[in-house]
Backbone as CSV, one residue per row, in Angstrom:
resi,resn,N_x,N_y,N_z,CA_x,CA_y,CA_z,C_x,C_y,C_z
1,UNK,18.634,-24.459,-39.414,18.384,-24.941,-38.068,18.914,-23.968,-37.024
2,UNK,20.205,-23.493,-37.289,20.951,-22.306,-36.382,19.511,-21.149,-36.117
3,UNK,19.722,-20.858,-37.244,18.483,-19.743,-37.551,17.607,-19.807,-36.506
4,UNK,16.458,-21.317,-36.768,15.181,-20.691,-35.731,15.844,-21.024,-34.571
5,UNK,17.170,-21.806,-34.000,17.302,-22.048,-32.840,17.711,-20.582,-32.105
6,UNK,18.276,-19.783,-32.770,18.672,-18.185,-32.690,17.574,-17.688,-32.253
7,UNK,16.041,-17.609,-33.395,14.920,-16.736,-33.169,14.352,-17.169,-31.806
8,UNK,14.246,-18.825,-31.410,13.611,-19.106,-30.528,13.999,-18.693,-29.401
9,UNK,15.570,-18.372,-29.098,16.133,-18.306,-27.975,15.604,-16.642,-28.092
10,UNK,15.759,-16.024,-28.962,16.018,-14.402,-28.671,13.919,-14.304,-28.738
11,UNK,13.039,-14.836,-29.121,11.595,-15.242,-28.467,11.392,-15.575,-26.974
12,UNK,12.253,-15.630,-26.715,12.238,-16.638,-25.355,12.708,-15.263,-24.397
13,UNK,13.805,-15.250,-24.724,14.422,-13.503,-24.077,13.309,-12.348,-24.085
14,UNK,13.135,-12.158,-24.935,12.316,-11.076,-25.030,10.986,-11.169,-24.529
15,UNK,10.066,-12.833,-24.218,9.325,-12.845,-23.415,9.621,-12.741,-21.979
16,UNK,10.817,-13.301,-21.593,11.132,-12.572,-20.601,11.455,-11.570,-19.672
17,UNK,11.613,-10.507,-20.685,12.157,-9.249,-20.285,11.267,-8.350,-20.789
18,UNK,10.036,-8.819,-21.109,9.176,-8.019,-21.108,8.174,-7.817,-19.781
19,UNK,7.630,-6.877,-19.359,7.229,-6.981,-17.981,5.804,-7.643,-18.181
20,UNK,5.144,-8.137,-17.499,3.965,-8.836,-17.455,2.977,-8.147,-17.217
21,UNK,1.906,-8.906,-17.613,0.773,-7.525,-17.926,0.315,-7.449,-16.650
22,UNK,-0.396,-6.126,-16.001,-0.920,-5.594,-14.999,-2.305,-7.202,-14.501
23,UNK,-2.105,-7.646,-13.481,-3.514,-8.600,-13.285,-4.362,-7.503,-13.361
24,UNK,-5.998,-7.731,-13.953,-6.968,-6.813,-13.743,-7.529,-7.048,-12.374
25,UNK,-7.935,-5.700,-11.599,-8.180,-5.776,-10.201,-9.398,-5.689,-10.584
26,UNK,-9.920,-6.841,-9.561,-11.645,-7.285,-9.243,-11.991,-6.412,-8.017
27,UNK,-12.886,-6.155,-8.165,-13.840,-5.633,-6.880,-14.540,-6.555,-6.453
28,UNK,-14.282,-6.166,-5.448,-15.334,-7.169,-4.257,-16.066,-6.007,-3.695
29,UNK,-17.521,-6.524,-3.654,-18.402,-5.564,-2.517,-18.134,-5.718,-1.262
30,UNK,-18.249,-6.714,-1.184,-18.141,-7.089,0.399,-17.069,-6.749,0.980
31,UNK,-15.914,-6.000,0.188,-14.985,-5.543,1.039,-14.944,-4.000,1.361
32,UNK,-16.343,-2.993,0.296,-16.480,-1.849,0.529,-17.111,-1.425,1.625
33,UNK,-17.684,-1.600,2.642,-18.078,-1.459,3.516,-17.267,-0.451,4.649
34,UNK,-16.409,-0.985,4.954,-15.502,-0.359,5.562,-14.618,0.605,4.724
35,UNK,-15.091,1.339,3.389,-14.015,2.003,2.450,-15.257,2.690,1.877
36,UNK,-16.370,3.087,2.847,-16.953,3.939,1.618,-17.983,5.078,2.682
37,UNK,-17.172,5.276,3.821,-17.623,5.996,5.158,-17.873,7.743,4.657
38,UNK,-16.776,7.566,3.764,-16.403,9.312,3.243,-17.678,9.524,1.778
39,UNK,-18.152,8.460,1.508,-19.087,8.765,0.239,-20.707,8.699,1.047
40,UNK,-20.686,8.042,2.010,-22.246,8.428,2.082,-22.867,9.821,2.493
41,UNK,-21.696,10.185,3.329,-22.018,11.429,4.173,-22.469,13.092,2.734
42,UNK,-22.096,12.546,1.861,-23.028,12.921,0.422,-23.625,12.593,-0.508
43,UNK,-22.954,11.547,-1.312,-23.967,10.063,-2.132,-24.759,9.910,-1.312
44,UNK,-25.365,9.598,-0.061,-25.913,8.514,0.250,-27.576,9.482,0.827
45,UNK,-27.094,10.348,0.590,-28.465,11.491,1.105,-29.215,12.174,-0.460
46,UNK,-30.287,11.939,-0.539,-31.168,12.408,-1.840,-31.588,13.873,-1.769
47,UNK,-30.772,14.481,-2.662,-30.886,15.889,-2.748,-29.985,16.717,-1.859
48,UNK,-28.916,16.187,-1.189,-27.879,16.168,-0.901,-27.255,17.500,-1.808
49,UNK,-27.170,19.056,-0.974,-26.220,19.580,-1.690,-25.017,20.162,-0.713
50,UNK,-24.086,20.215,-1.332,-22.817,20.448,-0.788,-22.727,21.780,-0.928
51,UNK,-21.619,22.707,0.050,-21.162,24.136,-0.388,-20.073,24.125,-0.317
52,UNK,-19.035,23.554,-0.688,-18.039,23.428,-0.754,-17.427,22.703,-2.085
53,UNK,-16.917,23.214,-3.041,-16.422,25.014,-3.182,-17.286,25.593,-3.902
54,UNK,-18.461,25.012,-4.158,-19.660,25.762,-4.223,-20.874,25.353,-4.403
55,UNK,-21.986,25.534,-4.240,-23.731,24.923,-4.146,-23.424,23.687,-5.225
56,UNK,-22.992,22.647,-4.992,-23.358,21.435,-5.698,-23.926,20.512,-5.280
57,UNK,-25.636,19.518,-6.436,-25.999,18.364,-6.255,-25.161,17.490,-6.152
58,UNK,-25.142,16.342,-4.664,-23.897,15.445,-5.139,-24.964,14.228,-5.551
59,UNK,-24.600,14.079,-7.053,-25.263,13.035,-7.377,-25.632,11.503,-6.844
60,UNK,-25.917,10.610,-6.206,-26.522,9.362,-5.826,-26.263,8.530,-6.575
61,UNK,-24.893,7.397,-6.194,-24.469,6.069,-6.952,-24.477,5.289,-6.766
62,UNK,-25.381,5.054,-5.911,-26.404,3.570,-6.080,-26.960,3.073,-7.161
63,UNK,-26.240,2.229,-7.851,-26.800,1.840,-9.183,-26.005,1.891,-10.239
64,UNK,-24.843,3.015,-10.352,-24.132,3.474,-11.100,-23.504,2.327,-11.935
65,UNK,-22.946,2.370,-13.140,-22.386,1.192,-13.307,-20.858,0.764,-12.923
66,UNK,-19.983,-0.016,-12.234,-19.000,-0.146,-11.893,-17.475,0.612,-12.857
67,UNK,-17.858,0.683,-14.137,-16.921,0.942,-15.009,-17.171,2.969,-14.749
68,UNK,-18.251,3.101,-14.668,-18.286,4.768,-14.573,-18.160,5.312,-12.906
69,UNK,-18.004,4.166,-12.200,-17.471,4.439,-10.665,-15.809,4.779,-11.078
70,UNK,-15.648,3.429,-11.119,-14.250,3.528,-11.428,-13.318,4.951,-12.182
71,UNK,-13.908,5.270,-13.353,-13.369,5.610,-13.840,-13.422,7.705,-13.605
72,UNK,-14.715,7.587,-13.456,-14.578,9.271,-11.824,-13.366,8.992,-11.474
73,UNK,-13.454,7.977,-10.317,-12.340,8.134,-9.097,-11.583,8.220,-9.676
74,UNK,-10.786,7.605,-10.339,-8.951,7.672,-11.503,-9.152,8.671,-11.661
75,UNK,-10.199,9.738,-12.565,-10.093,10.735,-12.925,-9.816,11.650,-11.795
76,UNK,-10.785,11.533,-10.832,-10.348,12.789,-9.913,-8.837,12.359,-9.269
77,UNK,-8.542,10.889,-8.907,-7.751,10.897,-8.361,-6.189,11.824,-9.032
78,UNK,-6.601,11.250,-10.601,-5.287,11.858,-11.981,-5.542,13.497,-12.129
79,UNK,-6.418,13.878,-11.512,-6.507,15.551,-11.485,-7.356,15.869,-12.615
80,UNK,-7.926,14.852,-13.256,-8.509,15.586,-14.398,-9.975,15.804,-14.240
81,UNK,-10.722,15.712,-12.921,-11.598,15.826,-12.589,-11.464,17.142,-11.483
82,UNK,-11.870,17.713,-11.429,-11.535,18.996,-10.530,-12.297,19.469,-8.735
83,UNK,-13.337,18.486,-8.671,-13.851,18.237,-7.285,-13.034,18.440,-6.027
84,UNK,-12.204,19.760,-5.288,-11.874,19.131,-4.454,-11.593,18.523,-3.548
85,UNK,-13.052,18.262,-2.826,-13.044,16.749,-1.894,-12.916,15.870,-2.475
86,UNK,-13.203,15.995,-3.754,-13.261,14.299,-4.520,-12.040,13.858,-4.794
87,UNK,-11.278,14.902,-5.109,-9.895,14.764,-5.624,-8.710,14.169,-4.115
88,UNK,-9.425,14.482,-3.263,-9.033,14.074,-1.794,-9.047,13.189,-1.547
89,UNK,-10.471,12.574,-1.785,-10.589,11.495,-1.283,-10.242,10.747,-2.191
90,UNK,-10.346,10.569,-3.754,-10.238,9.615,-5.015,-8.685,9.256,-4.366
91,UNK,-7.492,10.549,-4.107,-6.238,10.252,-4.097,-5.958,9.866,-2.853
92,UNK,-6.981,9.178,-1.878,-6.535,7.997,-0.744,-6.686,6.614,-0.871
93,UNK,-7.415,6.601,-2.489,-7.956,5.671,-2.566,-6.944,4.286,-3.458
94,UNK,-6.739,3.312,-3.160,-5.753,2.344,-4.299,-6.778,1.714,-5.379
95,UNK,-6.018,1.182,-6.266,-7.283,0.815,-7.709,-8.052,-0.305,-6.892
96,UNK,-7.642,-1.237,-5.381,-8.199,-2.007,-5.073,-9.689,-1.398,-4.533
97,UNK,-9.006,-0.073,-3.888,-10.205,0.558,-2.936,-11.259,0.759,-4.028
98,UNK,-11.129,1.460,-5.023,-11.590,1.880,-5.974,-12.648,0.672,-7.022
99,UNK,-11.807,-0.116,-6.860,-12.449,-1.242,-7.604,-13.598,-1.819,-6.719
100,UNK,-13.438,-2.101,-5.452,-14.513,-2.783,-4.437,-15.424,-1.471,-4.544
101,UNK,-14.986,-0.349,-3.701,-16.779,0.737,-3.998,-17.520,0.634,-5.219
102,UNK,-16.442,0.947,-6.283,-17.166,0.792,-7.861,-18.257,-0.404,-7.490
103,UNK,-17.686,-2.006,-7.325,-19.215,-3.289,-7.128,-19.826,-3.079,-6.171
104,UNK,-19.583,-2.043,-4.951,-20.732,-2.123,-3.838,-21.790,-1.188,-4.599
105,UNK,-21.459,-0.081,-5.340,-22.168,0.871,-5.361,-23.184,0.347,-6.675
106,UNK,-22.143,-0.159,-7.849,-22.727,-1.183,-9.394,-23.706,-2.049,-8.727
107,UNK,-24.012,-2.913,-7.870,-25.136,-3.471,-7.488,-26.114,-3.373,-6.787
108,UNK,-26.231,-1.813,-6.531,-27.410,-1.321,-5.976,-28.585,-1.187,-6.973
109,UNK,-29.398,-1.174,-6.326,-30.149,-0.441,-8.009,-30.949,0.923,-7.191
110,UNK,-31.801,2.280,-7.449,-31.969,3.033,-7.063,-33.201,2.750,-5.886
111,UNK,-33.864,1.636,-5.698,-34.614,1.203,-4.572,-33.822,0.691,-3.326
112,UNK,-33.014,-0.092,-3.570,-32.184,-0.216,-2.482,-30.835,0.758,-2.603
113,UNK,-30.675,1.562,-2.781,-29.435,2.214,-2.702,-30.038,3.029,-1.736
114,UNK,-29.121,2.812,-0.021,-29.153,3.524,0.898,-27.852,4.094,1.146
115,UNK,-27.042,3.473,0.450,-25.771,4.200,0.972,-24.673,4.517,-0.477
């Protein structure tokens, strides 16, 4: 009886002092609007090329799927993407910012994607 009253207490501790898991951050579209001023002025133009830091298509993500939004931005933001405006802008961005463009941009599809 000592026994599990021992395990339960030191179960009990150790759920406590373990840190709690990260909530997963939702995107909201409706809050990208105002957080996505710096992506149209290249996403949002078809055939859109940039010269800076050199002749690049900037690809069009209207449509994109939310998980491959997301996971660009982290990248450029973590440096392992090498863009650097992207890397600029990814690293102003919080996983919230990041998470809302990812669903504005995930529910476009390429007919309505104007921006």
């Amino acid at each position: 009886m000592k026994t599990s009253l021992a395990l339960l207490v030191l179960a009990a501790f150790a759920a406590s002092a373990t840190p709690a898991a990260a909530a997963e951050v939702v995107g909201n579209p409706k809050a990208a609007p105002a957080k996505i001023e710096m992506c149209i002025g290249c996403h949002g133009i078809p055939h859109y090329k940039t010269a800076f830091p050199e002749v690049y298509q900037a690809p069009m993500i209207g449509g994109q799927s939310a998980k491959y939004i997301e996971s660009a931005l982290k990248s450029y933001r973590k440096g392992d993407r090498k863009h650097p405006s992207m890397v600029g802008i990814a690293k102003s961005l919080s996983d919230q910012d990041i998470a809302d463009v990812a669903a504005y941009y995930a529910q476009q599809t390429p007919a309505t994607a104007k921006r």
